[in-house]
C-alpha angles and dihedrals in degrees: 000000000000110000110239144214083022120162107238106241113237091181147018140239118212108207083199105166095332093129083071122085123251095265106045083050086060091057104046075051096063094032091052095041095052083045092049099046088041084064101044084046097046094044091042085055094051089042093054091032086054095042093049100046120061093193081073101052100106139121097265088054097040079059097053088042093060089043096048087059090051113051081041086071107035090063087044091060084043116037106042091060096039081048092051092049096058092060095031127080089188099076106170139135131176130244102250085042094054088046092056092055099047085050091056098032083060094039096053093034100050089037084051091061097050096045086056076048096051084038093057099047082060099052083048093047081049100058100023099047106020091151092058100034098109099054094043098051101051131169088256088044099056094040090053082045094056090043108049082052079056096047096050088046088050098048100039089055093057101045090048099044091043088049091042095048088040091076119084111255112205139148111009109039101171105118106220086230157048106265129007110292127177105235091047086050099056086045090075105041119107101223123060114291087190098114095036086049090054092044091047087052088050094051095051090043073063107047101033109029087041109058081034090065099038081051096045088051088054098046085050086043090053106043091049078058090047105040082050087065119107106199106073084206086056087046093054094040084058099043087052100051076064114042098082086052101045091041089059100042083050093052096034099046093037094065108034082045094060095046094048097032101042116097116249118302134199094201094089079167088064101041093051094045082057095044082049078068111057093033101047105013105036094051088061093041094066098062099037095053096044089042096050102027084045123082098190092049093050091045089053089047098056091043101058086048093056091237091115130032127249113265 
């Protein structure tokens, strides 16, 4: 039943971490800002090592690279504002600006799984078909690559805010969370959300399950190559071209997967503390993996800070 007599909501209100005491704000602030500028810096830093050093122009870099902009921008469309919020009392967004961050907050995310997607077909093109790797990962290969990860982010994002602001807001308008989310949103609307709900369902088995299982082929398909090598120096030396990549798709996938794919839950505390996860903790996560698990990263680094010659 349709609720009626219903004020139309014109803005929003995030309840963020208000149920914490002043204190304890304060400290998620300082906790979450050291986190935030430790990710612009870190990314900052792979970006300029990468650019600088032409051993590192290769498909797999071109790749982090991308990533790294990415994630760059899709905490930048997150954090400020949750930051703000902790200090703020005034916790209110408007409703075009809360449609512009969930726009940017879906394009980044979902562009952020099918790059680990696109990152992983060329670990597997790598260790499967070293022979041919350079041929099949071409320049014009990894940039339609990148760019179809760009185009289904893009387009995702536009079909699910336009479906999501679509719905009629009124009454309530706290959003039982830090940033515009889809699910919060729908929460508050005053007509049944139950087919938007299915098709936004429908939409994350996509984005998420699917790059998970063409990953998961490439990581089988790699480890069969690996296990078929004779030399155990040769077998670690191949393991270890793929761990940065496997730690973060394990990270990254296991906790957007348990907030999308989860069925509904009445614990909005819980759901934020993991999303808490994969927008403050996970892009941090990326760089510093692939900085400390990647020989070729640390050695350009140090190089570029003159602590080790040039070879």
């Amino acid at each position: 039943m349709p609720r009626l007599n219903f004020t139309a909501v014109t803005e929003f209100i995030f309840e963020s971490f208000s149920i914490f005491g002043w204190q304890h704000r304060l400290f998620l602030f300082g906790v979450f800002l050291v986190l935030y500028l430790l990710t612009l810096a870190s990314n900052a830093i792979i970006l300029t090592v990468i650019h600088l050093n032409r051993q590192l122009h290769t498909p797999m870099y071109f790749f982090l690279s991308v990533l790294s902009i990415s994630e760059t921008c899709y905490t930048v469309a997150i954090i400020p504002r949750m930051l703000s919020s902790l200090l703020n009392s005034q916790r209110v967004i408007s409703i075009p600006d809360c449609a512009t961050q969930l726009f940017f907050y879906l394009t980044f995310g979902i562009n952020n799984c099918f790059l680990l997607t696109a990152m992983g077909y060329d670990r597997y093109v790598a260790i499967c078909n070293p022979l041919r790797y350079s041929v099949i990962m071409g320049k014009k290969t990894c940039i339609q690559l990148a760019s179809g990860s760009w185009s289904i982010g893009l387009s995702t994002a536009i079909i699910q805010v336009s479906s999501v602001f679509s719905l009629p807001f009124c009454g309530t308008n706290i959003i039982s969370h830090f940033f515009c989310d889809i699910r919060p949103l729908m929460k508050l609307s005053c007509a049944d959300t139950t087919i938007k709900e299915f098709i936004t369902l429908l939409i994350s088995l996509c984005v998420l399950v699917l790059p998970m299982v063409l990953i998961f082929i490439s990581y089988v398909l790699i480890v069969t190559t690996i296990l078929k090598i004779a030399s155990a120096e040769g077998r670690k030396k191949a393991f270890a071209t793929c761990a940065s990549h496997l730690t973060v798709v394990i990270v990254h996938y296991g906790c957007t997967s348990f907030i999308y794919l989860k069925p509904k839950s009445h614990n909005s505390l819980q759901d934020r503390l993991i999303s808490v996860t994969y927008t403050v903790i996970t892009p941090l996560l990326n760089p510093v993996v692939y900085s400390l698990r990647n020989k070729e990263v640390k050695d350009a680094l140090l190089r570029a800070l003159g602590r080790k010659p040039l070879s």
